[in-house]
C-alpha positions as semicolon CSV with decimal commas, in nm:
position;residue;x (nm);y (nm);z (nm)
1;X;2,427;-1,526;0,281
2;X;2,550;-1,520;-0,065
3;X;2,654;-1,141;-0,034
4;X;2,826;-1,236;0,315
5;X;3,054;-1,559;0,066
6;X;3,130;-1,324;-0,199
7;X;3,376;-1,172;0,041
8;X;3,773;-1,281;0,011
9;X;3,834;-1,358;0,365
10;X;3,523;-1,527;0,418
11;X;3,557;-1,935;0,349
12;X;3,132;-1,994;0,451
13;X;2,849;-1,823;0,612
14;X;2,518;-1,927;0,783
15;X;2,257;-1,655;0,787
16;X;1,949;-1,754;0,970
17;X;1,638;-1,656;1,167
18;X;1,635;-1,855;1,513
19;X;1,317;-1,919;1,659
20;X;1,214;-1,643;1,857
21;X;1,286;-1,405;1,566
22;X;1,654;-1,253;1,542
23;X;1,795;-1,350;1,249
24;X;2,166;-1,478;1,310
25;X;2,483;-1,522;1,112
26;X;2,790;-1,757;1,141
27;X;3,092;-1,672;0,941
28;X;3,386;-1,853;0,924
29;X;3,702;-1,675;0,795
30;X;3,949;-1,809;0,550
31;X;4,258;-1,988;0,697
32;X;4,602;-1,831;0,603
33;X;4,895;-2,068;0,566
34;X;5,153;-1,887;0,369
35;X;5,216;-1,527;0,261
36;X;5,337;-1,452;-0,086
37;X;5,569;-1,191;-0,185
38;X;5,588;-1,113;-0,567
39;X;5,766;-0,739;-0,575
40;X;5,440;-0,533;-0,559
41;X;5,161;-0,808;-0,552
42;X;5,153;-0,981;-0,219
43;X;4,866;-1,204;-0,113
44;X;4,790;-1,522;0,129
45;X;4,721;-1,897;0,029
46;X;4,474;-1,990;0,224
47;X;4,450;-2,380;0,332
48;X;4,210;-2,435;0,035
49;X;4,500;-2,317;-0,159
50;X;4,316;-2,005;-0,295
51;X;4,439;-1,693;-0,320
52;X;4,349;-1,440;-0,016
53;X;4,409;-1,098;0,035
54;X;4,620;-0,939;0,296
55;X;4,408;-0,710;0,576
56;X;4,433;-0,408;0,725
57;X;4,362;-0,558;1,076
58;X;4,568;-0,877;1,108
59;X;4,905;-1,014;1,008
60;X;4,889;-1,405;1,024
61;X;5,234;-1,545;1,173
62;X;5,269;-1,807;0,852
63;X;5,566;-1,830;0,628
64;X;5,672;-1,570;0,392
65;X;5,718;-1,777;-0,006
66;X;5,903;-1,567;-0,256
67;X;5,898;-1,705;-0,620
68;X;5,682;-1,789;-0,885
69;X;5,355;-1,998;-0,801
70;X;5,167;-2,085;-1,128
71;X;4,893;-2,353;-1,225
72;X;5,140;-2,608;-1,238
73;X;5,297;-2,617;-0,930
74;X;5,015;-2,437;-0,710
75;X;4,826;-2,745;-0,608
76;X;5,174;-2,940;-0,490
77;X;5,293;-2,647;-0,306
78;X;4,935;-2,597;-0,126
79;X;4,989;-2,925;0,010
80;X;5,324;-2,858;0,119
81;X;5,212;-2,560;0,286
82;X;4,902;-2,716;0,498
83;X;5,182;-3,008;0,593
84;X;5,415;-2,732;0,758
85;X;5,062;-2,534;0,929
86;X;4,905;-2,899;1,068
87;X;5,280;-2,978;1,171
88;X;5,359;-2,762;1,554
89;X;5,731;-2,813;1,534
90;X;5,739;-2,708;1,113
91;X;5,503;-2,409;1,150
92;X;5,750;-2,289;1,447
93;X;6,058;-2,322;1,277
94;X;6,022;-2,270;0,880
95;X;6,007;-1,870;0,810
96;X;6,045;-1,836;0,469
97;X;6,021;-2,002;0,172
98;X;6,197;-1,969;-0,174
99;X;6,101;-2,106;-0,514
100;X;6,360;-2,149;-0,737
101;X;6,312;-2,158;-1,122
102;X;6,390;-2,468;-1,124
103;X;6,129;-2,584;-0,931
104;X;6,305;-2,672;-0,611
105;X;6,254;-2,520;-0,284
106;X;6,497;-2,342;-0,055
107;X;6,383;-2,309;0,312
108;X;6,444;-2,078;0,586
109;X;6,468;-2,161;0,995
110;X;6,355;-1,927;1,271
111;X;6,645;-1,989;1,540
112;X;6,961;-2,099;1,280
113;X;7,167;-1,973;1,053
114;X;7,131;-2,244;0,818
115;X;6,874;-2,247;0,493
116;X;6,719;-2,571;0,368
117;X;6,787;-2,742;0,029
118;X;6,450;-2,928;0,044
119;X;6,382;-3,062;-0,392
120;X;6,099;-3,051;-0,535
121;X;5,788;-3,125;-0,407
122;X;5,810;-3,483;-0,438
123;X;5,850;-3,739;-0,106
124;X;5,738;-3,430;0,103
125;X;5,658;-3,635;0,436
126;X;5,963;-3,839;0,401
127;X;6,170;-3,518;0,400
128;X;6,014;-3,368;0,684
129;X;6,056;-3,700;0,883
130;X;6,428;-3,742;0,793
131;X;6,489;-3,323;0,856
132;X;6,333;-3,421;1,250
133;X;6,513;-3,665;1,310
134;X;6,809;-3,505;1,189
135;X;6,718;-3,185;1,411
136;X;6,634;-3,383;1,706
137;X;7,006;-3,517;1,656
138;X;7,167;-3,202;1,632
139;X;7,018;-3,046;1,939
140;X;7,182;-3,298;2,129
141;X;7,524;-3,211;2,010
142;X;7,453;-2,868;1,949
143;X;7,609;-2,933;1,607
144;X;7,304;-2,689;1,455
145;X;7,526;-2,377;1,478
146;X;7,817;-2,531;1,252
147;X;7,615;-2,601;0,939
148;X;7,527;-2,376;0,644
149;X;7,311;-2,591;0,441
150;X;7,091;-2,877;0,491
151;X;7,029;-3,096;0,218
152;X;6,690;-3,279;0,208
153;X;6,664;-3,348;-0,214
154;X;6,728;-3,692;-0,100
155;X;6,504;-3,921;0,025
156;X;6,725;-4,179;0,205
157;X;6,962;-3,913;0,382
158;X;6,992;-3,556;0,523
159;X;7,347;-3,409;0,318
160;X;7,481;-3,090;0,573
161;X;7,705;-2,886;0,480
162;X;7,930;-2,664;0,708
């Protein structure tokens, strides 16, 4: 058992003898909720927020985050990444992440052409509120085609930009 959790894509294991004598394991593997992308090193976050390393037998289908992630900002942006995997409509629409070295985040969509000023990591529920309602808005109107830039910094309003 402790040979089986010293593994990198293993989160827990269970090794045990059952009653009639075969001895039994239960694994369960790490979760992947974002890939990141720094030139040569490239690794997953897993949705502990630990570091996890890519395999040879599965690509996970999770957003791809350029930019630095350090001990200051890791723990803020691990929760911003488990909001957008627990989330259906996020995890289906938000590709790619940016960091910027100012902090703020620059996000990408699956189906548009437009890229997402979202802050900091501050108010991050608020923002992903006000950016659905905002989508669910724009679909009716198909005004989602006309816009380069959505603005969520702020937390009372969604700022577009054409």
């Amino acid at each position: 058992e402790k040979n089986l959790d010293t593994q990198d894509m293993i989160e827990k294991s269970d090794v045990f003898v059952s009653i009639d004598g075969v001895l039994k394991a239960r694994v369960k593997q790490k979760t992947p909720i974002a890939r990141v992308y720094d030139g040569d090193n490239s690794f997953y976050i897993d949705y502990e927020g630990d570091k996890m390393p890519l395999s040879d037998n599965f690509t996970a289908r999770v957003p791809l985050v350029s930019g630095a992630i350090n001990e200051k900002n890791n723990e803020d942006l691990a929760t911003l990444f488990r909001t957008i995997y627990d989330d259906a409509f996020l995890k289906k629409n938000i590709i790619a992440i940016q960091i910027m070295p100012n902090g703020s985040l620059k996000m990408f969509n699956r189906n548009y052409d437009y890229f997402i000023d979202f802050g900091r990591t501050m108010n991050v529920d608020k923002k992903f509120r006000n950016y659905k309602a905002f989508f669910q808005k724009a679909v009716l109107d198909s005004s989602l085609y006309k816009y380069k830039k959505i603005d969520l910094r702020f937390t009372e309003q969604v700022v577009c930009t054409k």
